[in-house]
C-alpha positions in Angstrom: 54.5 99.5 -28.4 53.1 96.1 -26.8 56.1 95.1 -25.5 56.7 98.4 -23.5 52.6 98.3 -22.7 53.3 95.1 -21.0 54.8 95.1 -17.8 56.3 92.0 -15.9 53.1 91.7 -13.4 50.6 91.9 -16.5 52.3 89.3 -18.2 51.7 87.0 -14.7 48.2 87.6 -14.4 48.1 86.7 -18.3 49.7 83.6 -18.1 48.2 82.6 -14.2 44.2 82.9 -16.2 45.7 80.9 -19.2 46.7 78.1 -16.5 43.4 78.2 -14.9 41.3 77.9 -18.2 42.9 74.9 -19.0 43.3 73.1 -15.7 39.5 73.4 -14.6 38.0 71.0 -17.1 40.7 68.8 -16.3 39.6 68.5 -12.6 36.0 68.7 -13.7 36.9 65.4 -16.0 38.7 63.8 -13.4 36.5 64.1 -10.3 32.7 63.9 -12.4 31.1 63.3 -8.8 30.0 60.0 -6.9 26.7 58.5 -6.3 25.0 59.5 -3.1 25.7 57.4 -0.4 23.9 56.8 3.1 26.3 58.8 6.0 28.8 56.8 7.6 28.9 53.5 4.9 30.7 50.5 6.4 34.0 48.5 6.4 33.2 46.9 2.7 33.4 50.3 0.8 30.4 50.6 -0.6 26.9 51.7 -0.1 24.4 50.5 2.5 22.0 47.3 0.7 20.4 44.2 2.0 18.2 41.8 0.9 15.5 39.3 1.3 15.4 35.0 0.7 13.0 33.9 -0.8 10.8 36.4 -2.0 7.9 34.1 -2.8 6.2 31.2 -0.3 3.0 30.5 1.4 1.9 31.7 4.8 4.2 31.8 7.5 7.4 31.1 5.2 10.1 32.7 7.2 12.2 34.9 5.2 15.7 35.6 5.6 16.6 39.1 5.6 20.5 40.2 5.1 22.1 43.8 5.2 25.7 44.8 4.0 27.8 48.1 4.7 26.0 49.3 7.0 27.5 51.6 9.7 28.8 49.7 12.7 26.2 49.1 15.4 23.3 50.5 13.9 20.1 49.2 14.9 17.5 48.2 11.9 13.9 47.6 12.0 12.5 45.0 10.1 8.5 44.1 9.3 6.2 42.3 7.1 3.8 44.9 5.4 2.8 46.9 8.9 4.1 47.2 12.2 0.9 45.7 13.2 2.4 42.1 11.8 5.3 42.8 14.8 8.5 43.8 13.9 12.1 42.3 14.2 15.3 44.8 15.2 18.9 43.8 14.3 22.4 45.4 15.0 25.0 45.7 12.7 28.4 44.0 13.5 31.9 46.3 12.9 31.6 44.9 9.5 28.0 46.8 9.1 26.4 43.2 8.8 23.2 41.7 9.8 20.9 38.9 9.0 17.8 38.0 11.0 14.8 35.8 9.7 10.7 37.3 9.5 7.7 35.3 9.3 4.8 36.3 6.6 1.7 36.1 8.4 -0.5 33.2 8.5 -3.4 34.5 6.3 -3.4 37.0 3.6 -6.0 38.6 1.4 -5.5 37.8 -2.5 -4.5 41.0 -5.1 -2.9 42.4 -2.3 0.8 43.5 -3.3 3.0 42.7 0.5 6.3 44.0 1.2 8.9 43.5 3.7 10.2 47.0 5.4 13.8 47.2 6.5 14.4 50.4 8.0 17.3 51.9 9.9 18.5 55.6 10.3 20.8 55.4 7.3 18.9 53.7 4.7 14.8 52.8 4.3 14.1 50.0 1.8 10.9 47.8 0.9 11.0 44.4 -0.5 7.7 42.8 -2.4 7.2 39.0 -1.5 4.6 37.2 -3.5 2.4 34.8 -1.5 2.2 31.6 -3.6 -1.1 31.0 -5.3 -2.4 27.4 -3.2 -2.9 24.7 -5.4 -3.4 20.7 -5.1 -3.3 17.1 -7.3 -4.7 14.4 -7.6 -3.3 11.2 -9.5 -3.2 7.6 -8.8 -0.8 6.2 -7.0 0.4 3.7 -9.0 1.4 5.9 -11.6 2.4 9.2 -11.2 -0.3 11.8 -13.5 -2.5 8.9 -13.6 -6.1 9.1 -13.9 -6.8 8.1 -10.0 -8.8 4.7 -10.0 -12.2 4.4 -8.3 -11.8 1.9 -5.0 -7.6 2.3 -5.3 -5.6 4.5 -3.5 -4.7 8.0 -5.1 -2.8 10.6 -3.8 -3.4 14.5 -3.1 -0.3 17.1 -2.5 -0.9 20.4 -2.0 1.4 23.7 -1.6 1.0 27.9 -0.8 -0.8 27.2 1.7 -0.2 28.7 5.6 2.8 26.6 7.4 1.5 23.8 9.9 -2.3 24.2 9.2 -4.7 21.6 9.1 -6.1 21.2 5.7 -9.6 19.8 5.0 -10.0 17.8 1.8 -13.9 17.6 0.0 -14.8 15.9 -3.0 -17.5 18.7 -4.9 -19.9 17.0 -7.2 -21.2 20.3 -7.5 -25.5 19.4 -7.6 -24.7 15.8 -6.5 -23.2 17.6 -3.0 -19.9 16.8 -1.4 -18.3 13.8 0.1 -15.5 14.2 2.7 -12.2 12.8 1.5 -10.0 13.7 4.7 -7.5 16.0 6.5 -3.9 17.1 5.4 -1.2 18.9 7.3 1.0 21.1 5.6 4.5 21.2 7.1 6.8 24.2 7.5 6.8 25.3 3.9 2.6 25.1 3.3 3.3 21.7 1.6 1.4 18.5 2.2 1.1 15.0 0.4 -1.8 12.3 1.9 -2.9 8.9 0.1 -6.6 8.6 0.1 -9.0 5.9 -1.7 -10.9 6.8 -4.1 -15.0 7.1 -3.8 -17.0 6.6 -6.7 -17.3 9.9 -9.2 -19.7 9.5 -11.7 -18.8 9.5 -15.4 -19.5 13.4 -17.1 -19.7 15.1 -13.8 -17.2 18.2 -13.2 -15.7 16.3 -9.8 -13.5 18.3 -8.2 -11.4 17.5 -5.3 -11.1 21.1 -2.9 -8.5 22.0 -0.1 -9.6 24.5 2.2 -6.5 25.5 4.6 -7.9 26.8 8.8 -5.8 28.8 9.6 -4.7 30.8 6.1 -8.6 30.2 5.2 -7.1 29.4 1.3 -8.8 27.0 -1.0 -7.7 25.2 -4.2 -9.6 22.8 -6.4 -8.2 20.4 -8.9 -10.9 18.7 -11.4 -10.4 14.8 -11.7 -11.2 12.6 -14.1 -11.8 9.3 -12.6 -11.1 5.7 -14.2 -14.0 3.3 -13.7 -13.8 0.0 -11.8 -15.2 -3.0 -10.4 -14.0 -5.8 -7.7 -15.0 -9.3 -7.0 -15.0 -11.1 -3.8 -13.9 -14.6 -4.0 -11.2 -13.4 -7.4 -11.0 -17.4 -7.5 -13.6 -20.2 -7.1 -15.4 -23.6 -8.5 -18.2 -23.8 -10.8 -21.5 -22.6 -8.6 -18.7 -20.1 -6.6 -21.1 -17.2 -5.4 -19.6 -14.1 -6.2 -19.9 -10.1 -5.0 -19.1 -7.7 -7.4 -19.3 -3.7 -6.7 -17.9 -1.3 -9.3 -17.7 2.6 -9.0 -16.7 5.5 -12.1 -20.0 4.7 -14.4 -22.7 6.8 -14.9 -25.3 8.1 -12.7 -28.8 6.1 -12.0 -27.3 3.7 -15.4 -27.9 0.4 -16.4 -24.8 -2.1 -15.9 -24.8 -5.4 -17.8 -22.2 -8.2 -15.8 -20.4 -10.5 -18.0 -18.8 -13.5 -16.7 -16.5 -14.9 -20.2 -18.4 -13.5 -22.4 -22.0 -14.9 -20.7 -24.4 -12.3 -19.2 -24.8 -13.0 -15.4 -26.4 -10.3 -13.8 -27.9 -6.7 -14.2 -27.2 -3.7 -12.1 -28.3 -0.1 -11.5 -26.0 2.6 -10.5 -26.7 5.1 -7.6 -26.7 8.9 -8.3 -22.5 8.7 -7.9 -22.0 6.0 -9.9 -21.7 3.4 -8.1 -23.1 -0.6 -7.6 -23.4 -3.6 -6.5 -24.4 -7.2 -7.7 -23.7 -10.6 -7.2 -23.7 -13.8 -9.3 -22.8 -17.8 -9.7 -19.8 -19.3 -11.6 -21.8 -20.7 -14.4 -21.0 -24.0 -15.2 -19.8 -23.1 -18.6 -16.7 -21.0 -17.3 -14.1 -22.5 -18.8 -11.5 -23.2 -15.7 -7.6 -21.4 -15.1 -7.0 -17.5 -14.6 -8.5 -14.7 -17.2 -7.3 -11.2 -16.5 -10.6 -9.8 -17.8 -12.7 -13.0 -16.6 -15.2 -10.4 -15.4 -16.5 -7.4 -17.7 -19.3 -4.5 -16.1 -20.3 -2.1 -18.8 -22.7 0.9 -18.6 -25.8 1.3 -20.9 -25.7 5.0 -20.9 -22.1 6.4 -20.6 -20.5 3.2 -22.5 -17.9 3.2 -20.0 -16.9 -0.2 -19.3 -14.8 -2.1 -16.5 -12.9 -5.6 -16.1 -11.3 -7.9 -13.2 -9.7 -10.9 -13.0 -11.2 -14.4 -12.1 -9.8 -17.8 -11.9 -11.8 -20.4 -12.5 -10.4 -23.4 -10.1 -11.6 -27.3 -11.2 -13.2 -29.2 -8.0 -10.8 -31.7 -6.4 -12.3 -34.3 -4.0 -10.5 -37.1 -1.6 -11.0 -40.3 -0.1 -10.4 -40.8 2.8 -8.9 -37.3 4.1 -7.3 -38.9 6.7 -4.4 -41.5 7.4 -0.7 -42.6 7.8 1.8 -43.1 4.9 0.7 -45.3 2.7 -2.6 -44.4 2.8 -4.6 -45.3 -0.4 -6.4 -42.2 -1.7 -9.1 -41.9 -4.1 -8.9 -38.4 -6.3 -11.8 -37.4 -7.9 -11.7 -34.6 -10.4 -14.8 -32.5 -12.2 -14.4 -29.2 -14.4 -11.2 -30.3 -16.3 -10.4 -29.8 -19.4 -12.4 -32.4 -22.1 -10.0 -35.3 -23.2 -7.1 -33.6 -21.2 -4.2 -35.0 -18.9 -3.5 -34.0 -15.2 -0.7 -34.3 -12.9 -1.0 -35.0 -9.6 1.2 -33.9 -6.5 1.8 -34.3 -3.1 2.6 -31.0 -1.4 4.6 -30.6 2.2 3.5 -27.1 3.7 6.6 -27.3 6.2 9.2 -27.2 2.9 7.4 -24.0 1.7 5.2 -22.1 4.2 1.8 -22.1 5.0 0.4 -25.0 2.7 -0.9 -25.4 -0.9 2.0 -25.3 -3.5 4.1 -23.3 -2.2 5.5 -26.1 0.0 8.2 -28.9 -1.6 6.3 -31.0 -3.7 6.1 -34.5 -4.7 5.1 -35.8 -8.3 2.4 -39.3 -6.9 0.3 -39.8 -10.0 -1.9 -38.6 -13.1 -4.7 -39.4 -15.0 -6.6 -38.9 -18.1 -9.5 -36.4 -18.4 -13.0 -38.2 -19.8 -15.0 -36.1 -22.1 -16.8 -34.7 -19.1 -14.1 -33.3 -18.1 -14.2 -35.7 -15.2 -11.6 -38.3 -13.9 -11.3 -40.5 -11.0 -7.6 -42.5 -9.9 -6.0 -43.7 -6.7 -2.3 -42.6 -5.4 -0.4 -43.3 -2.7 0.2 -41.3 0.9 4.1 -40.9 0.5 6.4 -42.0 3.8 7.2 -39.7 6.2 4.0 -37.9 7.3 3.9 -36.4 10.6 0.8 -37.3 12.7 -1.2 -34.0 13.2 -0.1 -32.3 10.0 -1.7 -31.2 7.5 -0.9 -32.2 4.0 -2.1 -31.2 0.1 -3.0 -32.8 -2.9 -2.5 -31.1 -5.4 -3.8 -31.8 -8.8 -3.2 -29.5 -12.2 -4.8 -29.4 -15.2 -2.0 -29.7 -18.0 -3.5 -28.1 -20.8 -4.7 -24.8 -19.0 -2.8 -25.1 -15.8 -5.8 -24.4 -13.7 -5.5 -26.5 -10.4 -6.8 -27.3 -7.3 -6.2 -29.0 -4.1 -7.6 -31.1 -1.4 -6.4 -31.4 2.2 -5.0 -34.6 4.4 -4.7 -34.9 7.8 -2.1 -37.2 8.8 -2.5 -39.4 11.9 
Protein backbone atom coordinates (compact mmCIF):
# COMPACT_ATOMS: atom_id res chain seq x y z
CA UNK A 1 0.00 0.00 0.00
CA UNK A 2 2.79 2.78 0.67
CA UNK A 3 4.71 1.96 -2.08
CA UNK A 4 1.86 2.33 -4.67
CA UNK A 5 0.64 5.57 -2.43
CA UNK A 6 3.96 7.02 -3.30
CA UNK A 7 4.50 8.31 -6.49
CA UNK A 8 7.95 9.37 -8.04
CA UNK A 9 7.23 13.36 -7.54
CA UNK A 10 6.19 12.77 -3.79
CA UNK A 11 9.16 10.92 -3.10
CA UNK A 12 11.23 14.31 -4.55
CA UNK A 13 9.50 16.69 -2.54
CA UNK A 14 10.27 14.18 0.46
CA UNK A 15 13.73 13.88 -0.06
CA UNK A 16 14.22 17.96 -1.51
CA UNK A 17 12.69 19.06 2.51
CA UNK A 18 14.98 16.29 4.05
CA UNK A 19 17.97 18.15 2.23
CA UNK A 20 16.83 21.46 3.32
CA UNK A 21 16.41 20.53 7.13
CA UNK A 22 19.74 19.53 7.32
CA UNK A 23 21.64 22.05 5.22
CA UNK A 24 20.13 25.30 6.88
CA UNK A 25 21.95 24.99 10.30
CA UNK A 26 24.86 24.27 8.40
CA UNK A 27 24.90 27.64 6.68
CA UNK A 28 23.56 29.24 9.78
CA UNK A 29 26.93 27.67 11.57
CA UNK A 30 29.04 28.70 8.95
CA UNK A 31 28.11 32.35 8.27
CA UNK A 32 27.00 33.34 12.28
CA UNK A 33 27.21 37.10 11.08
CA UNK A 34 29.99 39.94 11.32
CA UNK A 35 30.32 42.88 13.48
CA UNK A 36 28.94 46.06 12.22
CA UNK A 37 31.22 48.02 10.33
CA UNK A 38 31.25 51.84 9.30
CA UNK A 39 30.15 51.90 5.10
CA UNK A 40 32.89 51.87 2.82
CA UNK A 41 36.00 50.55 5.49
CA UNK A 42 39.42 51.03 3.92
CA UNK A 43 42.43 49.30 2.15
CA UNK A 44 43.58 47.50 5.68
CA UNK A 45 40.38 45.24 6.07
CA UNK A 46 39.12 46.15 8.97
CA UNK A 47 36.93 48.60 10.66
CA UNK A 48 37.30 52.43 10.89
CA UNK A 49 39.57 53.32 14.57
CA UNK A 50 42.03 56.03 15.53
CA UNK A 51 43.60 57.09 18.35
CA UNK A 52 45.06 59.75 20.49
CA UNK A 53 49.06 60.26 22.02
CA UNK A 54 49.31 61.03 24.94
CA UNK A 55 46.26 61.05 26.64
CA UNK A 56 47.47 62.88 29.73
CA UNK A 57 49.71 66.43 29.83
CA UNK A 58 49.39 69.92 31.01
CA UNK A 59 47.96 72.85 29.09
CA UNK A 60 48.69 73.25 25.69
CA UNK A 61 50.32 69.68 25.28
CA UNK A 62 49.76 68.98 21.65
CA UNK A 63 48.25 65.67 21.10
CA UNK A 64 48.76 63.44 18.29
CA UNK A 65 45.75 62.12 16.84
CA UNK A 66 45.92 59.02 14.27
CA UNK A 67 42.99 57.29 12.23
CA UNK A 68 43.16 53.78 10.39
CA UNK A 69 40.78 52.24 7.60
CA UNK A 70 39.07 54.80 6.98
CA UNK A 71 37.40 55.29 3.51
CA UNK A 72 39.73 56.99 1.02
CA UNK A 73 39.53 60.82 1.05
CA UNK A 74 37.20 61.33 3.74
CA UNK A 75 37.44 64.40 5.58
CA UNK A 76 37.49 64.19 9.57
CA UNK A 77 36.88 66.82 12.16
CA UNK A 78 38.91 66.92 15.02
CA UNK A 79 38.40 69.13 18.50
CA UNK A 80 39.42 69.42 22.06
CA UNK A 81 36.07 69.22 24.23
CA UNK A 82 33.99 72.01 22.05
CA UNK A 83 34.21 73.44 18.77
CA UNK A 84 34.53 76.68 20.58
CA UNK A 85 38.43 75.40 21.42
CA UNK A 86 38.73 75.53 17.20
CA UNK A 87 38.84 72.53 15.45
CA UNK A 88 41.40 70.66 13.19
CA UNK A 89 40.08 68.75 9.70
CA UNK A 90 42.19 65.98 8.12
CA UNK A 91 41.76 63.77 4.81
CA UNK A 92 42.29 60.33 4.59
CA UNK A 93 44.97 59.04 2.11
CA UNK A 94 43.92 55.81 -0.41
CA UNK A 95 45.07 53.88 2.54
CA UNK A 96 42.08 55.52 4.81
CA UNK A 97 45.02 57.13 7.01
CA UNK A 98 45.44 60.30 8.79
CA UNK A 99 47.28 61.84 11.61
CA UNK A 100 47.22 65.49 12.51
CA UNK A 101 48.33 66.99 15.98
CA UNK A 102 45.64 69.27 18.52
CA UNK A 103 46.51 71.50 21.16
CA UNK A 104 44.58 71.26 24.81
CA UNK A 105 43.85 74.70 25.72
CA UNK A 106 45.85 76.80 27.80
CA UNK A 107 43.66 76.84 31.04
CA UNK A 108 41.29 74.38 32.23
CA UNK A 109 38.83 74.15 35.13
CA UNK A 110 39.73 71.20 37.74
CA UNK A 111 36.91 67.96 38.07
CA UNK A 112 36.21 68.65 34.70
CA UNK A 113 36.33 65.28 32.60
CA UNK A 114 37.88 66.71 28.75
CA UNK A 115 37.71 64.81 25.64
CA UNK A 116 39.05 64.94 22.26
CA UNK A 117 36.19 64.56 19.41
CA UNK A 118 37.20 62.98 16.13
CA UNK A 119 34.35 62.96 13.89
CA UNK A 120 33.86 62.06 10.25
CA UNK A 121 30.78 60.88 8.26
CA UNK A 122 31.67 57.20 8.88
CA UNK A 123 32.62 56.94 12.40
CA UNK A 124 32.16 59.56 15.66
CA UNK A 125 34.52 58.75 18.52
CA UNK A 126 35.58 60.75 21.83
CA UNK A 127 38.79 60.35 23.59
CA UNK A 128 39.20 61.49 27.51
CA UNK A 129 42.65 63.26 28.10
CA UNK A 130 43.47 63.96 31.74
CA UNK A 131 45.12 67.35 32.46
CA UNK A 132 48.06 66.62 34.82
CA UNK A 133 47.52 67.68 38.39
CA UNK A 134 50.49 70.82 38.72
CA UNK A 135 52.84 70.15 41.21
CA UNK A 136 56.53 71.51 42.30
CA UNK A 137 59.87 70.62 44.63
CA UNK A 138 62.04 71.88 46.43
CA UNK A 139 65.42 70.24 47.60
CA UNK A 140 68.89 71.40 47.92
CA UNK A 141 71.00 71.49 45.37
CA UNK A 142 73.78 69.75 46.60
CA UNK A 143 71.99 66.75 47.13
CA UNK A 144 69.11 65.69 45.36
CA UNK A 145 65.78 65.28 48.13
CA UNK A 146 67.81 67.28 50.49
CA UNK A 147 66.50 69.39 53.00
CA UNK A 148 67.27 72.90 51.09
CA UNK A 149 69.85 74.86 53.27
CA UNK A 150 69.10 78.46 54.44
CA UNK A 151 71.61 81.07 52.54
CA UNK A 152 72.56 78.00 49.79
CA UNK A 153 71.21 77.50 46.59
CA UNK A 154 68.14 75.04 46.25
CA UNK A 155 66.26 74.18 43.45
CA UNK A 156 62.44 74.23 42.46
CA UNK A 157 61.00 72.11 39.32
CA UNK A 158 57.67 72.15 38.48
CA UNK A 159 55.27 70.24 35.85
CA UNK A 160 51.21 70.21 34.63
CA UNK A 161 51.34 73.31 34.21
CA UNK A 162 50.20 75.47 30.78
CA UNK A 163 53.14 75.23 27.99
CA UNK A 164 55.49 78.45 27.78
CA UNK A 165 53.86 80.38 30.81
CA UNK A 166 55.52 82.45 33.10
CA UNK A 167 55.38 81.03 36.53
CA UNK A 168 55.54 83.04 39.72
CA UNK A 169 57.33 81.44 42.72
CA UNK A 170 56.24 82.78 46.62
CA UNK A 171 57.44 81.55 49.69
CA UNK A 172 53.95 81.38 52.17
CA UNK A 173 54.74 81.64 55.84
CA UNK A 174 51.18 81.65 56.17
CA UNK A 175 50.61 84.58 59.35
CA UNK A 176 54.32 85.61 58.90
CA UNK A 177 53.19 86.75 54.98
CA UNK A 178 54.99 85.88 51.86
CA UNK A 179 58.38 86.51 50.45
CA UNK A 180 58.93 86.55 46.67
CA UNK A 181 61.29 83.79 45.60
CA UNK A 182 61.24 84.42 41.64
CA UNK A 183 59.85 83.55 38.21
CA UNK A 184 59.94 80.16 36.19
CA UNK A 185 59.14 79.38 32.64
CA UNK A 186 57.77 76.23 31.84
CA UNK A 187 58.80 74.96 28.40
CA UNK A 188 56.70 73.15 25.79
CA UNK A 189 55.59 70.30 28.00
CA UNK A 190 54.47 72.71 31.33
CA UNK A 191 57.90 71.71 32.82
CA UNK A 192 60.30 74.11 34.49
CA UNK A 193 63.46 73.67 36.76
CA UNK A 194 65.15 77.32 38.39
CA UNK A 195 67.93 77.40 41.23
CA UNK A 196 67.07 79.94 43.80
CA UNK A 197 68.80 80.73 47.36
CA UNK A 198 67.27 80.08 50.03
CA UNK A 199 65.73 82.94 52.60
CA UNK A 200 65.45 82.25 56.06
CA UNK A 201 62.25 79.97 57.20
CA UNK A 202 61.80 79.93 60.65
CA UNK A 203 62.03 76.67 62.63
CA UNK A 204 58.06 75.10 63.31
CA UNK A 205 56.45 77.21 60.78
CA UNK A 206 54.31 75.26 57.85
CA UNK A 207 56.70 77.15 54.94
CA UNK A 208 55.55 76.47 51.83
CA UNK A 209 56.96 77.26 48.62
CA UNK A 210 53.72 78.09 45.85
CA UNK A 211 53.69 78.20 42.00
CA UNK A 212 51.07 80.03 40.49
CA UNK A 213 51.15 79.56 36.53
CA UNK A 214 49.61 83.24 34.22
CA UNK A 215 48.37 81.98 31.77
CA UNK A 216 46.73 78.31 32.93
CA UNK A 217 46.02 80.42 36.36
CA UNK A 218 47.25 76.79 38.22
CA UNK A 219 48.90 76.73 41.56
CA UNK A 220 50.87 74.10 43.45
CA UNK A 221 52.48 74.23 46.91
CA UNK A 222 55.18 72.00 48.26
CA UNK A 223 55.86 72.35 52.22
CA UNK A 224 59.72 72.68 53.05
CA UNK A 225 61.56 71.88 55.79
CA UNK A 226 64.44 74.05 55.99
CA UNK A 227 68.10 73.15 57.44
CA UNK A 228 69.45 75.99 59.64
CA UNK A 229 72.66 77.86 59.01
CA UNK A 230 75.07 80.40 59.75
CA UNK A 231 78.16 82.16 57.69
CA UNK A 232 81.21 84.08 58.84
CA UNK A 233 82.92 86.76 56.95
CA UNK A 234 86.60 86.64 57.29
CA UNK A 235 86.30 82.19 57.50
CA UNK A 236 90.13 82.73 58.40
CA UNK A 237 91.96 85.43 60.55
CA UNK A 238 94.54 86.23 63.60
CA UNK A 239 93.82 86.48 67.12
CA UNK A 240 91.68 89.99 67.51
CA UNK A 241 90.25 89.12 63.62
CA UNK A 242 86.71 90.92 63.68
CA UNK A 243 84.23 88.69 62.46
CA UNK A 244 80.44 88.99 60.94
CA UNK A 245 78.32 86.18 61.42
CA UNK A 246 74.50 85.96 60.10
CA UNK A 247 72.62 82.67 60.45
CA UNK A 248 68.97 81.90 59.09
CA UNK A 249 66.51 78.45 59.87
CA UNK A 250 66.18 79.09 63.89
CA UNK A 251 63.31 80.08 65.55
CA UNK A 252 61.24 83.18 65.47
CA UNK A 253 62.09 86.38 67.81
CA UNK A 254 64.77 83.44 69.80
CA UNK A 255 67.67 83.85 71.66
CA UNK A 256 71.07 82.66 69.87
CA UNK A 257 74.15 81.97 71.99
CA UNK A 258 77.69 82.28 69.49
CA UNK A 259 80.43 80.00 70.34
CA UNK A 260 83.79 80.47 69.07
CA UNK A 261 85.75 76.72 70.27
CA UNK A 262 83.78 76.10 72.84
CA UNK A 263 83.95 79.97 74.40
CA UNK A 264 80.80 82.13 74.29
CA UNK A 265 81.44 85.28 72.11
CA UNK A 266 78.34 86.92 71.45
CA UNK A 267 74.41 86.83 71.91
CA UNK A 268 71.89 87.33 69.19
CA UNK A 269 68.10 87.70 68.69
CA UNK A 270 66.36 86.38 65.75
CA UNK A 271 63.82 88.38 63.66
CA UNK A 272 60.15 87.04 63.22
CA UNK A 273 61.71 84.58 60.10
CA UNK A 274 64.43 83.45 61.82
CA UNK A 275 67.04 85.06 60.99
CA UNK A 276 70.29 87.15 62.58
CA UNK A 277 73.11 88.81 62.72
CA UNK A 278 76.16 89.39 65.16
CA UNK A 279 79.60 89.91 65.12
CA UNK A 280 82.65 89.11 67.35
CA UNK A 281 86.74 89.08 67.98
CA UNK A 282 89.06 86.02 67.62
CA UNK A 283 89.68 85.62 71.34
CA UNK A 284 93.02 85.22 72.10
CA UNK A 285 92.53 81.77 73.48
CA UNK A 286 91.49 80.22 69.96
CA UNK A 287 93.76 77.70 69.53
CA UNK A 288 95.35 78.41 65.80
CA UNK A 289 94.88 75.88 62.37
CA UNK A 290 91.32 75.07 60.59
CA UNK A 291 88.21 73.60 62.79
CA UNK A 292 85.31 72.57 60.56
CA UNK A 293 82.90 73.50 63.47
CA UNK A 294 85.27 76.46 64.81
CA UNK A 295 81.98 78.43 65.01
CA UNK A 296 78.67 76.95 66.71
CA UNK A 297 75.11 79.34 66.81
CA UNK A 298 72.43 77.52 68.81
CA UNK A 299 68.87 78.67 69.61
CA UNK A 300 67.47 78.98 73.14
CA UNK A 301 63.98 78.20 72.18
CA UNK A 302 63.80 75.69 69.21
CA UNK A 303 67.27 73.97 70.20
CA UNK A 304 68.14 74.04 66.71
CA UNK A 305 71.71 74.58 66.39
CA UNK A 306 74.22 75.60 63.46
CA UNK A 307 78.20 75.39 62.81
CA UNK A 308 80.91 76.83 60.20
CA UNK A 309 84.31 76.58 59.69
CA UNK A 310 87.13 78.99 60.97
CA UNK A 311 90.82 78.90 60.73
CA UNK A 312 92.66 80.29 63.15
CA UNK A 313 96.00 81.73 61.28
CA UNK A 314 99.28 82.59 63.72
CA UNK A 315 100.63 86.34 63.11
CA UNK A 316 103.74 86.42 60.93
CA UNK A 317 105.73 89.74 60.93
CA UNK A 318 109.06 90.83 58.79
CA UNK A 319 111.93 92.90 58.83
CA UNK A 320 112.68 94.69 56.50
CA UNK A 321 109.88 93.93 53.71
CA UNK A 322 111.95 95.09 51.27
CA UNK A 323 115.35 94.20 49.39
CA UNK A 324 117.53 92.28 46.96
CA UNK A 325 118.84 88.62 47.35
CA UNK A 326 120.45 88.24 50.13
CA UNK A 327 118.61 90.32 52.09
CA UNK A 328 118.72 89.46 55.88
CA UNK A 329 115.19 89.14 57.29
CA UNK A 330 114.02 89.07 60.73
CA UNK A 331 110.66 86.65 61.25
CA UNK A 332 108.82 87.24 64.06
CA UNK A 333 106.14 84.76 65.09
CA UNK A 334 103.18 85.01 67.90
CA UNK A 335 100.12 82.50 68.38
CA UNK A 336 102.12 79.28 67.75
CA UNK A 337 101.86 76.34 69.25
CA UNK A 338 103.64 76.37 73.12
CA UNK A 339 107.12 74.54 72.92
CA UNK A 340 106.49 73.68 69.18
CA UNK A 341 108.76 73.78 65.99
CA UNK A 342 108.08 75.74 62.73
CA UNK A 343 109.30 75.58 59.20
CA UNK A 344 109.94 78.30 57.31
CA UNK A 345 109.73 78.91 53.39
CA UNK A 346 110.34 81.05 50.73
CA UNK A 347 107.47 80.99 48.27
CA UNK A 348 107.84 82.24 44.33
CA UNK A 349 104.15 83.25 43.15
CA UNK A 350 105.46 83.10 39.31
CA UNK A 351 106.09 78.98 39.82
CA UNK A 352 102.43 78.60 41.10
CA UNK A 353 100.01 81.53 40.44
CA UNK A 354 98.91 84.25 42.17
CA UNK A 355 101.20 84.22 45.40
CA UNK A 356 101.05 82.53 48.90
CA UNK A 357 101.85 78.70 48.66
CA UNK A 358 100.61 77.88 45.89
CA UNK A 359 103.82 79.11 44.13
CA UNK A 360 107.26 76.72 44.02
CA UNK A 361 108.62 76.95 47.29
CA UNK A 362 111.87 77.09 49.06
CA UNK A 363 112.65 75.44 52.46
CA UNK A 364 115.14 78.90 54.17
CA UNK A 365 114.92 78.17 57.88
CA UNK A 366 113.02 77.13 61.28
CA UNK A 367 112.83 77.79 64.67
CA UNK A 368 111.71 76.70 68.01
CA UNK A 369 108.41 77.88 69.57
CA UNK A 370 108.98 79.61 73.35
CA UNK A 371 106.31 78.77 75.74
CA UNK A 372 104.42 81.83 74.58
CA UNK A 373 103.98 80.45 71.69
CA UNK A 374 106.25 83.14 70.34
CA UNK A 375 109.55 82.93 68.35
CA UNK A 376 111.82 85.26 66.59
CA UNK A 377 114.98 84.00 63.87
CA UNK A 378 116.67 85.53 60.87
CA UNK A 379 116.81 83.83 57.18
CA UNK A 380 118.11 84.66 54.18
CA UNK A 381 116.55 86.44 50.74
CA UNK A 382 117.35 83.46 48.28
CA UNK A 383 119.19 84.61 44.72
CA UNK A 384 117.33 85.33 41.94
CA UNK A 385 114.61 87.82 42.96
CA UNK A 386 113.25 90.01 40.36
CA UNK A 387 113.18 93.70 41.20
CA UNK A 388 109.37 94.68 41.42
CA UNK A 389 108.09 91.26 42.47
CA UNK A 390 106.44 90.30 45.04
CA UNK A 391 107.59 87.45 47.16
CA UNK A 392 106.15 85.28 50.40
CA UNK A 393 107.36 84.09 53.51
CA UNK A 394 105.87 81.54 54.55
CA UNK A 395 106.09 80.13 57.90
CA UNK A 396 103.99 76.75 59.24
CA UNK A 397 103.31 75.62 62.44
CA UNK A 398 104.47 71.81 62.59
CA UNK A 399 102.39 70.50 65.09
CA UNK A 400 98.92 71.88 63.92
CA UNK A 401 99.87 72.92 60.42
CA UNK A 402 98.28 76.36 60.86
CA UNK A 403 100.50 78.95 58.84
CA UNK A 404 100.85 82.27 57.80
CA UNK A 405 102.71 84.43 55.60
CA UNK A 406 104.27 87.79 55.20
CA UNK A 407 105.07 89.61 51.97
CA UNK A 408 108.52 91.00 50.20
CA UNK A 409 109.03 93.28 47.72
CA UNK A 410 112.07 92.76 45.89
CA UNK A 411 114.05 95.77 44.52
Amino acid sequence: MLKKSLSTKHLIWLFSGLLILVLVPAIILVHPGRPAHASGGGGGGGSPTSSIFPTQGGPGTVINVNGFNYPPNVNVTIYFQTKANGTVTAVTDQGGFFSTFITAPASYTPGTHYYVHVNSTVLMEQFLFTFTKPSITVFAEVGYQQKPIYGAQAAVNGSGFSANETVDLTWDLGTLGTIKAGIAATDSSGFFFNNLLMPSLPFGVQAHMVAHGRISGLTASFLVNEAPAIYANPTQGIIGTAVSLNGGGFGSNENVKVLFQGILVANAHTNAKGFFTSSFAVPTTAKIGFQNNGIIASGKTSGVAANTFFNVEPNVSIQPNTGTSGTLITVHGAHFTPNGFVQILWVFPNGGGSGGSGGNTVFIGFANVSSHGTFSTTVTAPAGLISGQKYFVLVIDEQSSGSNQAVFKAQ
